[in-house]
C-alpha positions in Angstrom: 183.4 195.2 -121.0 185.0 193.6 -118.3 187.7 194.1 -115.3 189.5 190.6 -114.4 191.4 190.9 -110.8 193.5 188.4 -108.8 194.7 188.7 -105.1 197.6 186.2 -103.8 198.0 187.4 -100.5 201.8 187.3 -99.6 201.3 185.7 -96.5 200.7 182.7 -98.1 202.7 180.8 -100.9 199.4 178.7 -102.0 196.4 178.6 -100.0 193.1 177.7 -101.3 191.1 179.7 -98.9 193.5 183.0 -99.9 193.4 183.2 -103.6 190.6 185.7 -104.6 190.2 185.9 -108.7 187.2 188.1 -109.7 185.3 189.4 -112.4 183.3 192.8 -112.3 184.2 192.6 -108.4 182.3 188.8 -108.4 183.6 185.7 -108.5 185.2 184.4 -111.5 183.3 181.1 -112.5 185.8 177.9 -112.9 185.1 176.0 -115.9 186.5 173.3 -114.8 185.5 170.2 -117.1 188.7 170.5 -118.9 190.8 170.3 -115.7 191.1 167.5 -113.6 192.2 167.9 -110.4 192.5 171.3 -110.0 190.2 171.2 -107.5 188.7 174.8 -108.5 191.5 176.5 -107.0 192.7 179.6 -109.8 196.6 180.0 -109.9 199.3 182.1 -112.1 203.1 183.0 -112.3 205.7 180.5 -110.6 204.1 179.4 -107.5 201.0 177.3 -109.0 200.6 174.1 -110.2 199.9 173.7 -114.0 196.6 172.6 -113.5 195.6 175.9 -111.4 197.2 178.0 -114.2 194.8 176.2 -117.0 192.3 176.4 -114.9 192.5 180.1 -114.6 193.4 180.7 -118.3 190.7 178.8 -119.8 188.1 180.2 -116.7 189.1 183.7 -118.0 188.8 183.3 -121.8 185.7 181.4 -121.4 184.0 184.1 -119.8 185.5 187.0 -121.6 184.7 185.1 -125.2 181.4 183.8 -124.2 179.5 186.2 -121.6 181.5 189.6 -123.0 181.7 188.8 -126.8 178.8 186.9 -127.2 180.3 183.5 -128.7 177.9 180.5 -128.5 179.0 178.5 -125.7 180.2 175.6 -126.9 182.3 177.6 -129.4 183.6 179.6 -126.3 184.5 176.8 -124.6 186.5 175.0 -127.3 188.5 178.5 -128.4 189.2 178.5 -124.7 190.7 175.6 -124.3 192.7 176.2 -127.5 194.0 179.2 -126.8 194.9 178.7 -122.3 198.4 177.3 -123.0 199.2 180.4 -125.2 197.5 183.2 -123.0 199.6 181.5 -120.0 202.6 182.1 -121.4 201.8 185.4 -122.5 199.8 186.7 -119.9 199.9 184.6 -117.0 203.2 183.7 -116.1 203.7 187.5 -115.5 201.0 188.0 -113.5 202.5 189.2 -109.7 201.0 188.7 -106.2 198.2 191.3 -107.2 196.7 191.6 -111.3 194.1 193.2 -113.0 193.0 192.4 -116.6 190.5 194.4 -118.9 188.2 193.0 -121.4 190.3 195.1 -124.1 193.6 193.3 -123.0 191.8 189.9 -123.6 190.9 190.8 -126.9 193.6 193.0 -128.2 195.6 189.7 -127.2 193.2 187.3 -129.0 193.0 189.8 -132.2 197.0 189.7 -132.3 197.3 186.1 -131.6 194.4 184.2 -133.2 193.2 187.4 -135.9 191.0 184.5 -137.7 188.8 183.9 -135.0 187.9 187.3 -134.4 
């Protein structure tokens, strides 16, 4: 299992260089393919740009449904990217300044939400 944190210091309203997301106390990954322009920079709640927000989502379920749950990774990817828009209107767009996520939240969410894929 898994621990997903973000940091948003309040300093600052959106810098790049201030934004720490993490996974297991490393760096999240961006999977970035499906998000132009984002320029790898994770985002959530009010003060990000939509593409920061998907990138974050899909970055999150990605990991959680490929290196936690074992899914194939092309599988993990397309479920991701399925599911983003959903988890960041669920989850996301209440995350505050400072979050933290665990691997049972993910999939307690995806069980409730998308039981057939499970």
């Amino acid at each position: 299992m898994s621990t997903y944190s973000g940091i948003w210091p309040e300093k600052s309203p959106f810098n790049e260089a201030d934004i720490q997301v993490t996974v297991d106390k490393g760096s999240l990954p961006a999977v970035d393919k499906e998000v132009p322009g984002s320029g790898k920079v994770f985002g959530w709640a009010n003060l990000s740009p939509w593409a920061n927000k998907k990138l974050l989502a899909i970055s999150i379920l990605f990991h959680e449904l490929h290196i936690v749950m074992k899914l194939p990774e092309g599988v993990a990817h397309q479920r991701a990217v399925e599911m983003y828009g959903l988890f960041v209107e669920d989850r996301l767009s209440r995350f505050g300044k400072q979050w933290s996520m665990s691997s049972e939240d993910i999939q307690n969410w995806i069980q409730a939400k998308f039981p057939f894929w499970l």
